[in-house]
N, C-alpha and C positions, 0 to 999 in steps of 0.2 A: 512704410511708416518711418517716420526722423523726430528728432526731437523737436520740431513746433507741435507734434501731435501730441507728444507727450507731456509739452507745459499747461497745455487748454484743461487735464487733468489736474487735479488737488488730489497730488498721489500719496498714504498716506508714510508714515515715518514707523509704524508697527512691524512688531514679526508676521512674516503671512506665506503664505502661499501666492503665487502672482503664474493667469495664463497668456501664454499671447496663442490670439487663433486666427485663422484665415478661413471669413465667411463664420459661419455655424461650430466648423470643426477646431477644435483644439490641437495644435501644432507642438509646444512645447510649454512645461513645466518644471516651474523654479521654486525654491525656496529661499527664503533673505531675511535676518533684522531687519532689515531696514527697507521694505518693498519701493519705497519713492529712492533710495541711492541705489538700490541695486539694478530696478529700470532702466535706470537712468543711465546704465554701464554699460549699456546696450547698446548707446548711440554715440560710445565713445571713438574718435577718431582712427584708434588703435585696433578697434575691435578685433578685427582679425588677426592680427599678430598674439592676442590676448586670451582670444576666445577660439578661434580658426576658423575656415572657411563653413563647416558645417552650421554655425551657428550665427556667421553673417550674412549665410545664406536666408535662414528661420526669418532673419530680423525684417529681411526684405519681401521675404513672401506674408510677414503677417502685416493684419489690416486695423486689428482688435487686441487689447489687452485687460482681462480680468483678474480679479486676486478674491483672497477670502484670508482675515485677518486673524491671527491664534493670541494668546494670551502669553507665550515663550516661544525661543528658538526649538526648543524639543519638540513642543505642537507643532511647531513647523514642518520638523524635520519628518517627525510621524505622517502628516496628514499628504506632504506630495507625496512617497512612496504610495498612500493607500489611491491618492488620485493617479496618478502615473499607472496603477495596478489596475485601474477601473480606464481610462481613455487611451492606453495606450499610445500618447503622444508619437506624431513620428519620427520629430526630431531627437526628442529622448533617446529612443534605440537605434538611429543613426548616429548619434553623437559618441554612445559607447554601447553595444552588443548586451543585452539584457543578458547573456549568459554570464556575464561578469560583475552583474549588479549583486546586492548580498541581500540576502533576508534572514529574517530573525524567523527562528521557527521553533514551536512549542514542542518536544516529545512526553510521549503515553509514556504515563506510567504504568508500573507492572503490582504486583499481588504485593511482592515482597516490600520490606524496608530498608533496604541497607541505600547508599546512594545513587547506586547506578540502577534502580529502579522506580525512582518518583521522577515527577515531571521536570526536565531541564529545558533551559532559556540559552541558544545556543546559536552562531553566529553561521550560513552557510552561503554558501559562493551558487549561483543561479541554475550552474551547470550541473553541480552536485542535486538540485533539489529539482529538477529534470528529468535525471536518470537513478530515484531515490525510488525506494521497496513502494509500492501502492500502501497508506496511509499509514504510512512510518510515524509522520508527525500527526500532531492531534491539529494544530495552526498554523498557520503560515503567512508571515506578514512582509509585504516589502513588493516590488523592490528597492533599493533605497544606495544609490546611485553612488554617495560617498560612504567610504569605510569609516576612514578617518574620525567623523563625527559620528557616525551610527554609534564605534567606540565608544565615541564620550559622553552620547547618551546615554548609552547602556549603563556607563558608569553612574550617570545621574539618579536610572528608574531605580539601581541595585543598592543603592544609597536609601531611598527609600522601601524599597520592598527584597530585603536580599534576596538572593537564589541560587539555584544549582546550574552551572554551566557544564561545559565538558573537560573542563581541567579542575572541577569540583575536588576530584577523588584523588589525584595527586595531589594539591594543594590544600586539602580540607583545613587542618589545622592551625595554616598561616590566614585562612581567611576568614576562618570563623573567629581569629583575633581583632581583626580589625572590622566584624561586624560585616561581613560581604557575601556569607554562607548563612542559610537560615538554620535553625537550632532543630536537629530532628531526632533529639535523644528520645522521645516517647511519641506516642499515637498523639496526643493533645495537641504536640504541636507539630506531629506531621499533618495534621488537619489541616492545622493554621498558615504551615507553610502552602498547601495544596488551594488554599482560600488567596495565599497571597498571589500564587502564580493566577488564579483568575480575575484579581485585581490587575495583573500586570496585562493580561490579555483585555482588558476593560479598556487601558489607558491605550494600546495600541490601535483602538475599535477610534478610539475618538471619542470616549465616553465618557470625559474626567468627571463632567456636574454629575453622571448617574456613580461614577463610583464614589465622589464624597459622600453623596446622600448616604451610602450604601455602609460609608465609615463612620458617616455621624452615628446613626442607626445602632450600629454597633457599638460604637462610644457608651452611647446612653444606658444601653442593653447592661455594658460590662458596671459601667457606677451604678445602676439597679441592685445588683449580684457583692454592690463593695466591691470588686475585684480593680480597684485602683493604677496598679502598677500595669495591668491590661489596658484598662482605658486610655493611661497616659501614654502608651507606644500608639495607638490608634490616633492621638490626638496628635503628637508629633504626624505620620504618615500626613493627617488631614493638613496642618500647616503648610508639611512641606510641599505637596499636592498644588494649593491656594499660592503660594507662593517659590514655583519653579527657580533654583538659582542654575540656571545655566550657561553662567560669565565663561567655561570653556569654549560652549558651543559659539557665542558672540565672540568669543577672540579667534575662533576661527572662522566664524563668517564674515568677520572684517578685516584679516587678514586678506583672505580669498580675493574682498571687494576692491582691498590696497591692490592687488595685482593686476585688476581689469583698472582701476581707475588713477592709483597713486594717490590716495584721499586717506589721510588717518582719518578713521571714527572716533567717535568718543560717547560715551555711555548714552542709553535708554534711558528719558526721562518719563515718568506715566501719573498724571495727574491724580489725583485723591479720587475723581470722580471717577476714572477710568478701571481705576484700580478697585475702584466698588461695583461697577458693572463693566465688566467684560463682555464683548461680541465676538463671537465665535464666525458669526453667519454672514453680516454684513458686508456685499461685493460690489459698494461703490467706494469713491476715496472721499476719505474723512480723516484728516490729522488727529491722530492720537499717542504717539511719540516723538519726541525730537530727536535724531544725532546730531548737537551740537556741538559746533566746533570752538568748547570752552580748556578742553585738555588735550595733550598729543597722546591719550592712550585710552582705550577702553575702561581699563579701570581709576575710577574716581568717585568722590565722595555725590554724583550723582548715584541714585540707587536702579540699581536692575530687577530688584525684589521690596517687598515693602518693610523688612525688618532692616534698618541701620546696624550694620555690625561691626564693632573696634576689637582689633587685637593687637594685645601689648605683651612686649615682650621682655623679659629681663634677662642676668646671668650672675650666678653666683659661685663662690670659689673663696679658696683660703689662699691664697700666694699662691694662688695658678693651680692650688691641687684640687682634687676633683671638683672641676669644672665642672659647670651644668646649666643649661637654660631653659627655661620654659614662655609658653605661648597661650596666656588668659583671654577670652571673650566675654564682651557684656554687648549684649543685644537690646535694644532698644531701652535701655537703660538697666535692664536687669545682666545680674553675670551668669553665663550659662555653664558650668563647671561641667557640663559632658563635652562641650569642646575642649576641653584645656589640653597640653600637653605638653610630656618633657622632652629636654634633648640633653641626652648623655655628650660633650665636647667632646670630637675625636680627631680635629685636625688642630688643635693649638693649644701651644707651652707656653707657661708662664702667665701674668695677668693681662692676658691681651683681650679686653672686655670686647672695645671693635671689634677684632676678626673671629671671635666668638660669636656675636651677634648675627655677622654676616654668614657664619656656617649657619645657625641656626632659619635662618631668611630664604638662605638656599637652600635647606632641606624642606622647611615648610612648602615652596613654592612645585616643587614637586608632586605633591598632593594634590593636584585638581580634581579629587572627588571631595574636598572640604571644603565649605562655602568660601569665598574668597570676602576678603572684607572692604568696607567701602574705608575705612580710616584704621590705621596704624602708629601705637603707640608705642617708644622706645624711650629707655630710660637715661638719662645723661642729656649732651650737649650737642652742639653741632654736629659734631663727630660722628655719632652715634645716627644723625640724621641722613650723615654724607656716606656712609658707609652701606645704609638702605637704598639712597638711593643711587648705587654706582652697580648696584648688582641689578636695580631694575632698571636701568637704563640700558645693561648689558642683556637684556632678555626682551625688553622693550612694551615694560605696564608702566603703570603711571598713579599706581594706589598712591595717595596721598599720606604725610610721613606729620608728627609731631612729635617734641621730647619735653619730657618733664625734666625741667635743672631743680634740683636739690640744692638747696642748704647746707652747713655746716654741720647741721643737727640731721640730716638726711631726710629733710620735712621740704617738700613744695614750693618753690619759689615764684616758677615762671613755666609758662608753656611754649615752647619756640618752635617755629614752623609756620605751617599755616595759620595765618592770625583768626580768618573770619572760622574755621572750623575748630577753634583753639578757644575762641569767643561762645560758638553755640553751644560746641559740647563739653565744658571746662567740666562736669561734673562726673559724666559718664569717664573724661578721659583719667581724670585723677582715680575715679571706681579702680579700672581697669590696672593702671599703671603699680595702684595699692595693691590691688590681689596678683598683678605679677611677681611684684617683689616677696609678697609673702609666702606666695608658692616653690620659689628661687630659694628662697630659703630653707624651705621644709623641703625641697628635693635635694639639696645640696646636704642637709645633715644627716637626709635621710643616707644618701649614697657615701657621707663619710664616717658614720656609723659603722655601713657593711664594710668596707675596705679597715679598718679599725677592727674588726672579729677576722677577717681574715689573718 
């Protein structure tokens, strides 16, 4: 097979699964954003040097290539482990020793409650779950080839459905701050934790349409009951569910794709309609996203998910004393104050509003289990734009940046930056920009308040 084989194809631009087989038999299996560049990487000049010989081997013995399209790079990543676990490709386990593949595997729970007896979601090495007690685990899902990303899935499902790992019990208390450990101070919701680990085993099966149904259900169940503040965590879970943000997994599949190909990506575009009906099933090529090459970095004010999200950020201080900044979100034009957050200054003196900013940019960027944003707003001038974007050039995103300049009255004058996204979303950005400063302020009095009793 070469690449005249592969242009006769309309291959398509989706996250997917992609096989190549020789004859009948399935040979080897991949995962990609983007199944028509990733293919396509196969028939690079370099391959070998890139990919090695086991895999330019594959290229040339296969005659066929299939795929099956997911709705995110998570689907993705889930659905070859469960294929690769079912065909046993043989280039797979010649390319890397399945003893060294990692699977996610469910453990039984016991009678008691404390945490090292309910069910945990825990990460193990091939060789370990080979020579493991006879039904240690309750499930067992994988194999699943790379580490690296299975991580930051995990990170993504645990965003949604927290859980218990196996550094639970040491860490309990740092993670049930940031919402990463499920709450199992009583029976009620150790149930609930126990319902969400079978959600999570839902989403590993490949079963997302059965486990929404499965939340709506429940949604409606709980606003029956009035139990509102139940309903509305279900109704997040479903959101987030419908719309996977998994901009880590894509910055790492296209890194990846930069190494076989030296091709920057640039975001997932997924039309209205697409995004209203999803094909899970479909394994001919039919275009349904683009990597266009409109930006040098993955991240841009194209969307990856269907909520538009701006975060603006401020800093406020008295002559440089207690400094402080914070980081407001408005999503699709509403502000959603469960993102918000503060940043106590710890690396700068005096009124240095820039390298305030830029600590604060650099801490958030850290966070890739927080949705990343398609647009970024900062308050001030040029400056304040130049200083965002010298930190993301040094890491290499490409989120798009604007600043609201102020007045003499510290009211709204201009929006500098990007014009055309300065133009669509003047109203959102100014939302956003307002409730940062206001926040900046009430964090800032809030913390010179306590330093003031002290």
């Amino acid at each position: 097979m070469n690449i005249k084989d592969i242009k006769k194809f309309n291959i398509p631009n989706t996250p997917g699964v992609y096989f190549f087989l020789k004859g009948k038999s399935i040979i080897y299996i991949g995962k990609a954003t983007s199944l028509k560049d990733r293919v396509k990487s196969y028939f690079n000049k370099d391959l070998i040097s890139m990919r090695g010989p086991v895999i330019l081997e594959m290229v040339f013995q296969a005659d066929k290539i299939k795929w099956e399209k997911t709705d995110s790079v998570l689907e993705a990543l889930i659905l070859e482990a469960e294929l690769i676990k079912k065909y046993q490709p043989k280039y797979n386990t010649k390319e890397k020793s399945d003893k060294s593949f990692n699977y996610v595997c469910f453990t039984k729970s016991n009678l008691r409650r404390g945490v090292d007896d309910l069910p945990k979601v825990i990460v193990v090495r091939g060789r370990v779950v080979q020579h493991s007690v006879l039904n240690k685990y309750n499930k067992i899902y994988g194999p699943f080839p790379n580490s690296t990303q299975l991580k930051e899935g995990l990170k993504i499902i645990r965003r949604i459905f927290p859980f218990l790992d196996d550094k639970s019990k040491k860490y309990y208390k740092f993670y049930k701050q940031v919402d990463l450990v499920p709450d199992i101070s009583n029976e009620e919701k150790i149930k609930k934790y126990k319902a969400n680990v079978k959600n999570i085993e839902l989403f590993f099966q490949g079963k997302k349409k059965k486990l929404i149904k499965d939340l709506q259900k429940e949604m409606m169940q709980l606003a029956k009951k009035h139990e509102f503040e139940k309903a509305g965590e279900v109704k997040r879970q479903i959101f987030a569910l419908k719309h996977i943000n998994d901009i880590a997994l894509i910055k790492q599949d296209v890194s990846q794709k930069n190494a076989f190909t030296q091709v920057l990506g640039s975001p997932v575009h997924k039309s209205k309609k697409e995004q209203a009906q999803p094909d899970h099933s479909q394994k001919h090529f039919s275009a349904t996203q683009d990597f266009r090459g409109e930006s040098e970095s993955i991240f841009s004010e194209g969307k990856t998910y269907s909520t538009f999200r701006i975060e603006a950020y401020d800093v406020a201080h008295m002559s440089g004393r207690n400094m402080v900044g914070v980081m407001t979100v408005v999503e699709d034009g509403e502000i959603n104050k469960n993102e918000y957050r503060k940043f106590k200054i710890k690396t700068q003196s005096g009124a240095n509003d820039t390298g305030a900013l830029g600590e604060i940019i650099e801490r958030r960027l850290v966070h890739t289990e927080w949705n990343y944003p398609n647009l970024i707003v900062v308050d001030g001038g040029k400056a304040q734009i130049n200083a965002v974007e010298k930190i993301f050039k040094k890491v290499g995103i490409g989120i798009p940046i604007v600043s609201v300049l102020k007045d003499e009255k510290h009211k709204p004058k201009d929006i500098l930056g990007r014009r055309d996204l300065a133009t669509k979303y003047e109203k959102e950005i100014l939302l956003a920009n307002s409730e940062a400063h206001r926040f900046a302020i009430s964090y800032h009095k809030q913390m010179r308040g306590k330093n003031f009793l002290k």
